[in-house]
Structures are given as structure tokens and as C-alpha cells.
mmCIF file as gemmi writes it, N, C-alpha and C atoms, coordinates in Angstrom:
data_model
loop_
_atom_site.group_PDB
_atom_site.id
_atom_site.type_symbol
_atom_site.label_atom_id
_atom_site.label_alt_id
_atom_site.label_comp_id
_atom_site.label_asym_id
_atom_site.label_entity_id
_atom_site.label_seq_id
_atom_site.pdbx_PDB_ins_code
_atom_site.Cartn_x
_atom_site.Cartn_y
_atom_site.Cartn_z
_atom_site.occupancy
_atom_site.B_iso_or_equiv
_atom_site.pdbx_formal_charge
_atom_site.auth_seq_id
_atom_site.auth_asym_id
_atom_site.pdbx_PDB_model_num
ATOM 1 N N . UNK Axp A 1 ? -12.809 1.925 -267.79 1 0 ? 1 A 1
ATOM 2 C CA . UNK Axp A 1 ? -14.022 2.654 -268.15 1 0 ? 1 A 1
ATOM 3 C C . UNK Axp A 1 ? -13.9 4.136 -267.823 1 0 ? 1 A 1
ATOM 4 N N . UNK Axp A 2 ? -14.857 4.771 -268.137 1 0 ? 2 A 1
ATOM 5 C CA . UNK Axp A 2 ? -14.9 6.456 -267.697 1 0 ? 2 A 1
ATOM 6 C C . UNK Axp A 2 ? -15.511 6.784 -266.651 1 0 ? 2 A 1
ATOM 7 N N . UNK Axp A 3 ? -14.537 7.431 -266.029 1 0 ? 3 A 1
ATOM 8 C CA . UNK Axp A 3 ? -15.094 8.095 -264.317 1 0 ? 3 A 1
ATOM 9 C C . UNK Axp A 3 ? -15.99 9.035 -264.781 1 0 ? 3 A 1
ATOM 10 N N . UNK Axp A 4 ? -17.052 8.807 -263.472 1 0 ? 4 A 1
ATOM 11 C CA . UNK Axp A 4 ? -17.767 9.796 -263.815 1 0 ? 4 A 1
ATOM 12 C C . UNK Axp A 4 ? -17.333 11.18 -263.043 1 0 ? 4 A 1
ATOM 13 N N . UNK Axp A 5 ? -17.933 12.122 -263.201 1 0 ? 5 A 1
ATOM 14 C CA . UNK Axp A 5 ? -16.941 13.411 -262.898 1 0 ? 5 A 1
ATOM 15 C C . UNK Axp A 5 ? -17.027 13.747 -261.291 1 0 ? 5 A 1
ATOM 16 N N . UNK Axp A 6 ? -17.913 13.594 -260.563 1 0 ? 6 A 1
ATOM 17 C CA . UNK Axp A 6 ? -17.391 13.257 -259.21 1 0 ? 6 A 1
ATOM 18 C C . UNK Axp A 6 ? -16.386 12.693 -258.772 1 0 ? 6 A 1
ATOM 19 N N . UNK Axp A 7 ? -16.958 11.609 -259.397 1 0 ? 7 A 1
ATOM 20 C CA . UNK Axp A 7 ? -15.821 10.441 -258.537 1 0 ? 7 A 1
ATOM 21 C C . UNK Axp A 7 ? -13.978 11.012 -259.032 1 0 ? 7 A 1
ATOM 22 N N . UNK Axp A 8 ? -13.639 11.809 -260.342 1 0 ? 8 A 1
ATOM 23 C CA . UNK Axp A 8 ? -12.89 12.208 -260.672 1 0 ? 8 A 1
ATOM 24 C C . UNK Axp A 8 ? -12.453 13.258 -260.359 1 0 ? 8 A 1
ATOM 25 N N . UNK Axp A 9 ? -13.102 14.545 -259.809 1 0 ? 9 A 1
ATOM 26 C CA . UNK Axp A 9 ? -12.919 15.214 -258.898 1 0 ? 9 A 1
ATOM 27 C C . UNK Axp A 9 ? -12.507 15.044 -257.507 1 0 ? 9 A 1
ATOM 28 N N . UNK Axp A 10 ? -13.003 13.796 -257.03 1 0 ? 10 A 1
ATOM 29 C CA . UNK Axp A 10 ? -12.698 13.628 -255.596 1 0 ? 10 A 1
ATOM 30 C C . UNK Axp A 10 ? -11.364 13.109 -255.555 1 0 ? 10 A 1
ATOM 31 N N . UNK Axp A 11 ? -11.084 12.526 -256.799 1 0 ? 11 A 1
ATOM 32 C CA . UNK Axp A 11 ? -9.689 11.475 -256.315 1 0 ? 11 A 1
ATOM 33 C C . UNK Axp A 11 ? -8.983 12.862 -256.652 1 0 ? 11 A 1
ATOM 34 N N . UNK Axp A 12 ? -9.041 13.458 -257.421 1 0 ? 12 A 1
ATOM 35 C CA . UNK Axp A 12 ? -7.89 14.525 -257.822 1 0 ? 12 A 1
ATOM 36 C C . UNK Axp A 12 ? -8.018 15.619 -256.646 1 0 ? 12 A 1
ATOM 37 N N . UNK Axp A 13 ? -8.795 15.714 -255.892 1 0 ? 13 A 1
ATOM 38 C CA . UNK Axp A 13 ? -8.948 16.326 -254.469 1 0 ? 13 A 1
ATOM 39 C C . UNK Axp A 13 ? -8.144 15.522 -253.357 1 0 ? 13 A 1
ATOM 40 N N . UNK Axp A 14 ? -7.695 14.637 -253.621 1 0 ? 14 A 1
ATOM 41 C CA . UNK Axp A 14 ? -7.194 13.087 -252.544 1 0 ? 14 A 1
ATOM 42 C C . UNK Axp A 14 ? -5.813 13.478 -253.007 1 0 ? 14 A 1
ATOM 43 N N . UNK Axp A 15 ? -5.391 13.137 -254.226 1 0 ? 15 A 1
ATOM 44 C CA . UNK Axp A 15 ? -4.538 13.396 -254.712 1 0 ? 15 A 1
ATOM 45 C C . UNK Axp A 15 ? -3.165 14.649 -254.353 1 0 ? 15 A 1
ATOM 46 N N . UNK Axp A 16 ? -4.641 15.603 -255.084 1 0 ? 16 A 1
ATOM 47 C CA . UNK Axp A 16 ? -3.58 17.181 -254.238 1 0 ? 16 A 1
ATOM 48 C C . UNK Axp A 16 ? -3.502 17.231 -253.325 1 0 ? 16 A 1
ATOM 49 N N . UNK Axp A 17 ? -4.341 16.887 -252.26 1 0 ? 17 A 1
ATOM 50 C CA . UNK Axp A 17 ? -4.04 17.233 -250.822 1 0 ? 17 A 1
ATOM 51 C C . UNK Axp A 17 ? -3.107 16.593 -249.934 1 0 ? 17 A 1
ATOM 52 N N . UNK Axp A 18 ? -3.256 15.24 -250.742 1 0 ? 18 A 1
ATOM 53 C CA . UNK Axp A 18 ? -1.783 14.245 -250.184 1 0 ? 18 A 1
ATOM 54 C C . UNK Axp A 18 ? -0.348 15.146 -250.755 1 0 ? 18 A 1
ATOM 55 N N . UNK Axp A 19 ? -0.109 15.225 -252.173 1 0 ? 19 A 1
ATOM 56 C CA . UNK Axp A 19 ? 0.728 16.162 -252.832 1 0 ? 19 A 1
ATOM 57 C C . UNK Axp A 19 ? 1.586 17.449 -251.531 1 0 ? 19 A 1
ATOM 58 N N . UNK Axp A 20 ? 0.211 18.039 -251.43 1 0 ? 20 A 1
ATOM 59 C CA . UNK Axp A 20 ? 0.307 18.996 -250.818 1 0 ? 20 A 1
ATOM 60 C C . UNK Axp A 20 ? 0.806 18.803 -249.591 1 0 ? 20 A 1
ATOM 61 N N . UNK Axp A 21 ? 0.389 17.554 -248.848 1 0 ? 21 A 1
ATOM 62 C CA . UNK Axp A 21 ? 0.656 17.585 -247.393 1 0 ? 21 A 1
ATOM 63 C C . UNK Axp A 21 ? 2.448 16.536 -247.487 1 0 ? 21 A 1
ATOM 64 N N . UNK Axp A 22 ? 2.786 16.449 -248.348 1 0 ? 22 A 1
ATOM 65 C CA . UNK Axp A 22 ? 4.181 15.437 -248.461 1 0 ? 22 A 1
ATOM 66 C C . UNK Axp A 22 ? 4.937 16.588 -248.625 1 0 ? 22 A 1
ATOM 67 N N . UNK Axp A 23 ? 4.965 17.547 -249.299 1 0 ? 23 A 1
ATOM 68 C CA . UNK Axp A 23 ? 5.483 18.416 -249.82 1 0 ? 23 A 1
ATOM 69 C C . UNK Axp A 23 ? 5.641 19.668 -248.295 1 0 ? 23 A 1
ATOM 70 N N . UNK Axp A 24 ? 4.691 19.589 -247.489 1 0 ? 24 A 1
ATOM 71 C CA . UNK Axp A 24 ? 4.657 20.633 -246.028 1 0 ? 24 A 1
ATOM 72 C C . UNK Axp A 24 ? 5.842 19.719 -245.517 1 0 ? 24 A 1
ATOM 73 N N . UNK Axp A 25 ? 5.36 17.721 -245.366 1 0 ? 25 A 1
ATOM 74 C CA . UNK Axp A 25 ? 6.138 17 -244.271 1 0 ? 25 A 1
ATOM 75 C C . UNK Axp A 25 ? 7.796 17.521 -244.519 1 0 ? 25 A 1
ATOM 76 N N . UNK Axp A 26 ? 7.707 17.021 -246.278 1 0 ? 26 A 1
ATOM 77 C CA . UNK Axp A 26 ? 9.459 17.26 -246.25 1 0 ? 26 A 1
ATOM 78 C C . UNK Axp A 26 ? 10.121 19.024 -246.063 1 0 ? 26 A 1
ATOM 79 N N . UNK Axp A 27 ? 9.008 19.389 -246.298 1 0 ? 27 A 1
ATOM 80 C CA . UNK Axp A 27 ? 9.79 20.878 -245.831 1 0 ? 27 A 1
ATOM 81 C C . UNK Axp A 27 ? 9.758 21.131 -244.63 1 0 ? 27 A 1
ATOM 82 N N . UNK Axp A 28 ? 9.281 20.875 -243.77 1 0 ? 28 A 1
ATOM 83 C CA . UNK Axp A 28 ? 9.197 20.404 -241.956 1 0 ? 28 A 1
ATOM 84 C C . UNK Axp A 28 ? 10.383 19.323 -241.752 1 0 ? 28 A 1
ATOM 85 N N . UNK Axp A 29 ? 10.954 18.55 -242.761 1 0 ? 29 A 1
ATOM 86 C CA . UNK Axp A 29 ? 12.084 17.935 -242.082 1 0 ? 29 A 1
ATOM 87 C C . UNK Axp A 29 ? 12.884 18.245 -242.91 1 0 ? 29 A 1
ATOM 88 N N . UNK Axp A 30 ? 13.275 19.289 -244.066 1 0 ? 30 A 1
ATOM 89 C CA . UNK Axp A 30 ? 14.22 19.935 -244.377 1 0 ? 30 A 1
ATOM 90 C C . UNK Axp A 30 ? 14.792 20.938 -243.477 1 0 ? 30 A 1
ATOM 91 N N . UNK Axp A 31 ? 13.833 21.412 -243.329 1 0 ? 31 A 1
ATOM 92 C CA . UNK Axp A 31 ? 14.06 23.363 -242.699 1 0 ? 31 A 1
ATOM 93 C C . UNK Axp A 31 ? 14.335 23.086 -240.865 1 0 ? 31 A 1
ATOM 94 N N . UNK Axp A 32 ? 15.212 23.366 -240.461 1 0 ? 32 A 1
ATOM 95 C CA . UNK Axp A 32 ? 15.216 23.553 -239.134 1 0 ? 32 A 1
ATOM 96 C C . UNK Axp A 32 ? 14.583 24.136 -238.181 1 0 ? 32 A 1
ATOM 97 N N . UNK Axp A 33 ? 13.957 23.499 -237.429 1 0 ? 33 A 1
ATOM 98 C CA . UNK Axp A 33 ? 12.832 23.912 -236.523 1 0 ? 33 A 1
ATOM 99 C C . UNK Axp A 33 ? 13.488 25.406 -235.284 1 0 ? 33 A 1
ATOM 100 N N . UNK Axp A 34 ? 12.505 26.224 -235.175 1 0 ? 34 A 1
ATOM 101 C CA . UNK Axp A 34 ? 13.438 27.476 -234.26 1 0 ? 34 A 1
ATOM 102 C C . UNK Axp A 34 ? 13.063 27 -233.028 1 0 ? 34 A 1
ATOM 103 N N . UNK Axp A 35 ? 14.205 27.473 -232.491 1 0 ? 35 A 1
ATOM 104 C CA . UNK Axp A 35 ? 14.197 27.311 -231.056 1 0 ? 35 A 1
ATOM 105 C C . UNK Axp A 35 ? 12.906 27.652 -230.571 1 0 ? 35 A 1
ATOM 106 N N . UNK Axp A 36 ? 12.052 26.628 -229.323 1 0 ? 36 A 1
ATOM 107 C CA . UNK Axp A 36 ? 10.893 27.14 -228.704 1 0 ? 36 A 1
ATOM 108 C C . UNK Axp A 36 ? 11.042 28.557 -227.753 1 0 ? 36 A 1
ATOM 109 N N . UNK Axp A 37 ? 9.943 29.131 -227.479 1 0 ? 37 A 1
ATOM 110 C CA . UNK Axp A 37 ? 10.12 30.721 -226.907 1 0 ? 37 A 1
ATOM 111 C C . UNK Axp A 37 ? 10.538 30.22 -225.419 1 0 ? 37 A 1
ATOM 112 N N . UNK Axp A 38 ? 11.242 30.463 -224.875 1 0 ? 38 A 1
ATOM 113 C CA . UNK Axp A 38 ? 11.705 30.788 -223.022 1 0 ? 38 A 1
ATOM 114 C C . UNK Axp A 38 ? 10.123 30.668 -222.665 1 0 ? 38 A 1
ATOM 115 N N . UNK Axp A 39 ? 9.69 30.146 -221.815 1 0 ? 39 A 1
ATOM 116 C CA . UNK Axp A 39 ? 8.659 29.795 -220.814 1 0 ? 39 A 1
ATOM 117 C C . UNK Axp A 39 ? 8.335 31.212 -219.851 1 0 ? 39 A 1
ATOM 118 N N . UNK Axp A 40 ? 7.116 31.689 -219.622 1 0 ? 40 A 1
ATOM 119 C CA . UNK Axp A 40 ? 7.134 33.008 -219.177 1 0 ? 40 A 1
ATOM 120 C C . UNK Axp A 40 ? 6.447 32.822 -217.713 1 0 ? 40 A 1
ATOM 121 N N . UNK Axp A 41 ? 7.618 33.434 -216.952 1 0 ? 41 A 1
ATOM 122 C CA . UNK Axp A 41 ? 7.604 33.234 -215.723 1 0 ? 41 A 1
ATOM 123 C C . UNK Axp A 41 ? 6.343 33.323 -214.593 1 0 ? 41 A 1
ATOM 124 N N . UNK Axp A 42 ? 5.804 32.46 -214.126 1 0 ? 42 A 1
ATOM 125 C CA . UNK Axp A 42 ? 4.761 32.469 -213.49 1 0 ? 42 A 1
ATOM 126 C C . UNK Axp A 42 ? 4.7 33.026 -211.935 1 0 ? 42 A 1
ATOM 127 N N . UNK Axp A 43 ? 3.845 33.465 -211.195 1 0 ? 43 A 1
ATOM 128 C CA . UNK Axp A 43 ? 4.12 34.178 -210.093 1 0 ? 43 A 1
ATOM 129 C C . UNK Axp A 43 ? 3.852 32.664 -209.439 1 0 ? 43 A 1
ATOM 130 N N . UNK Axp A 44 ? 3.464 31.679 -209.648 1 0 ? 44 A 1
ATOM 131 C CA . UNK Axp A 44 ? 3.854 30.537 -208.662 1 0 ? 44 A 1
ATOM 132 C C . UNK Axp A 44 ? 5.265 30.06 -208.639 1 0 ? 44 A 1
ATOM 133 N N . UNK Axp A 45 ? 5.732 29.511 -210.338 1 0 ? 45 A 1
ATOM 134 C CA . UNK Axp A 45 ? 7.09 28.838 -210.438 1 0 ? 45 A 1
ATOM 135 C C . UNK Axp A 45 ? 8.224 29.904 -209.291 1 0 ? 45 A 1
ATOM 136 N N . UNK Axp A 46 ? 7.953 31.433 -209.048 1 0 ? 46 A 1
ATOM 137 C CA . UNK Axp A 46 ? 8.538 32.446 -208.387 1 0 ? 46 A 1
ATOM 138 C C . UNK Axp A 46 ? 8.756 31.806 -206.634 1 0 ? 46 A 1
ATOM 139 N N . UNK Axp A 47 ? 7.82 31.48 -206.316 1 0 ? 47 A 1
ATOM 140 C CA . UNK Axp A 47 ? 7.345 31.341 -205.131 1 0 ? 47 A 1
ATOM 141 C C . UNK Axp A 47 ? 6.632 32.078 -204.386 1 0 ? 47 A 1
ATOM 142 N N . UNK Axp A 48 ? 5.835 33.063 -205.357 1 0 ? 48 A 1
ATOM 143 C CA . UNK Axp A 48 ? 5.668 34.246 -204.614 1 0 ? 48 A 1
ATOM 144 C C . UNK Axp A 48 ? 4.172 33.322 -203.57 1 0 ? 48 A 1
ATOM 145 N N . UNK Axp A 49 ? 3.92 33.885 -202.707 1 0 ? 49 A 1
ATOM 146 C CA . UNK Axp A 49 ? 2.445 32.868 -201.688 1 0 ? 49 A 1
ATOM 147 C C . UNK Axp A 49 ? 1.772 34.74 -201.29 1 0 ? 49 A 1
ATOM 148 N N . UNK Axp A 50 ? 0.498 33.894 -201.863 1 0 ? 50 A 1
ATOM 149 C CA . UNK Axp A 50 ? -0.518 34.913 -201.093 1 0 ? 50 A 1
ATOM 150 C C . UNK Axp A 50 ? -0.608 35.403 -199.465 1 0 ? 50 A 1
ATOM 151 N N . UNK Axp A 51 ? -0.693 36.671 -199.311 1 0 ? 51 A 1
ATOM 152 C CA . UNK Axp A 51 ? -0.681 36.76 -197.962 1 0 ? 51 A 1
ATOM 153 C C . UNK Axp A 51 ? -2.105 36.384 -197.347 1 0 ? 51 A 1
């Protein structure tokens, strides 16, 4: 039968956004992830102690 135009809008909204989000996953497991940034040094990890 014929969708009515909501309901045909929404799936084609379901649709692209799945599209869309398969298309991020495999380029997230194509592309090599960069190295995380060095951890920025904390005045505890230091040892520094309050006087």
C-alpha cells in the first residue's frame, strides 16, 4: 500500500542516519587512530606536598 508521508519521511530519516553512521564506523576502522596526547603532569603525580 502507500505510505503515508510521515511515516516515509521517518524511515528515510532511519535510513540515512544508519547510512551515515556505517559509513563514520568503517572509516573509524579504516583510518588509524593517532596516538593519545602525553598525560599532563600533575603537581601531585610530582610529589610535590603542601607545606
Amino acid at each position: 500500500g502507500m505510505r503515508t508521508a510521515p511515516e516515509a519521511a521517518r524511515h528515510y530519516c532511519v535510513t540515512r542516519s544508519a547510512a551515515r553512521l556505517m559509513d563514520v564506523y568503517a572509516t573509524a576502522l579504516t583510518r588509524p587512530l593517532p596516538p593519545p596526547p602525553p598525560p599532563s603532569p600533575s603537581p601531585a603525580s610530582q610529589g610535590v606536598t603542601p607545606a
